[in-house]
C-alpha positions in Angstrom: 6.5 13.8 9.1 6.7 10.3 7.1 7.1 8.5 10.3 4.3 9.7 12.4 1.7 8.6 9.4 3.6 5.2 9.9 2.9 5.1 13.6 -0.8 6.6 12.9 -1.3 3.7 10.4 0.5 1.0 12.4 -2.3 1.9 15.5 -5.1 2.2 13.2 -4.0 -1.2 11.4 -4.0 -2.8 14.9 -7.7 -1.9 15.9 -9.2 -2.6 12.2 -10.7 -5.9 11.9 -9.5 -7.6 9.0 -12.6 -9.2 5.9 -12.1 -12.4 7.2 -12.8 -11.5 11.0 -15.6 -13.0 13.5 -17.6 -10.5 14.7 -19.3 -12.2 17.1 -16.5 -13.8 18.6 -15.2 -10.9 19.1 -17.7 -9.5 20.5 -18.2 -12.3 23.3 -14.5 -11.7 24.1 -14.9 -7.8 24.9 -17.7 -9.1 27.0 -15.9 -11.4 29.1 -13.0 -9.3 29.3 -15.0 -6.1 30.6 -17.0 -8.7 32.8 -13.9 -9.9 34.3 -12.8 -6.3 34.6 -14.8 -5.3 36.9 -15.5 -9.0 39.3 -12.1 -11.1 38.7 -9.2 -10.2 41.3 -6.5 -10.9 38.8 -7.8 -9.4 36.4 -8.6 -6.1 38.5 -4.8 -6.4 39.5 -3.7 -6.4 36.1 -5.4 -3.5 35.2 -4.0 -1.6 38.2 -0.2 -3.0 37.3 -0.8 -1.8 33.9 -2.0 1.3 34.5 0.8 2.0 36.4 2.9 1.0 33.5 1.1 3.7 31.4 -1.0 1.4 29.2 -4.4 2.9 28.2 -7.5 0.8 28.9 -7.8 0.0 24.9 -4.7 -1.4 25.5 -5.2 -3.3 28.6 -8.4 -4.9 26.7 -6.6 -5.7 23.7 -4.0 -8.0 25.6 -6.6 -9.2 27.8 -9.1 -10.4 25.0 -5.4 -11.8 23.2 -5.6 -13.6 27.0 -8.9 -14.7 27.3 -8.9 -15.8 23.5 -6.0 -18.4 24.2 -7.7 -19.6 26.6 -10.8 -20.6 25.2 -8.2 -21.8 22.5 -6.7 -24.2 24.9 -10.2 -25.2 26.2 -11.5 -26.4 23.0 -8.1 -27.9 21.9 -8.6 -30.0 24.5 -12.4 -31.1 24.5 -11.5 -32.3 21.2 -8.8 -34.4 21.7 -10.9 -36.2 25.2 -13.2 -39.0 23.6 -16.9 -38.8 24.2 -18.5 -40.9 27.3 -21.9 -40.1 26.1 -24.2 -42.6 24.2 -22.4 -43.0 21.2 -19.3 -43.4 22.5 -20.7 -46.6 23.9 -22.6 -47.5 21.1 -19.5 -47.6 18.5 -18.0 -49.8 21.5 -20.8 -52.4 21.8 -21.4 -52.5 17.7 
């Protein structure tokens, strides 16, 4: 009895946002993920594979926005560490 109210809190832990959480983040990332659910060939063959694995679509579109979130991660990481080529990249060269 004790261990299925772990495994009820453990799921309901994992779909709880936590105080410090971003909203509208992650709301943009259920949209992109449902988005590319239905027009990306990838991601439409990853939701067949994991079907057939038995994963429920909450499921699928938690690892998928886990996905798409690194992503964007990896995309901004980036941006940040390539300088500037705009105006005032040029004008902290010249002065």
């Amino acid at each position: 009895m004790a261990d299925l109210a772990v495994r009820k809190l453990v799921v309901a832990c994992r779909w709880k946002s936590g105080p410090g959480s971003r909203q509208g983040a992650n709301s943009a990332l259920w949209r992109i993920v449902l988005v590319r659910m239905s027009h990306d060939p990838r991601t439409k063959a990853y939701v067949a594979r994991r079907t057939a694995q038995g994963k429920t679509t909450k499921e699928i579109i938690r690892c998928l926005k886990r996905y798409v979130a690194r992503e964007i991660y990896k995309a901004l990481a980036h941006q940040a560490r390539t300088p500037c080529r705009g105006r005032t990249y040029l004008a902290n060269r010249q002065g």
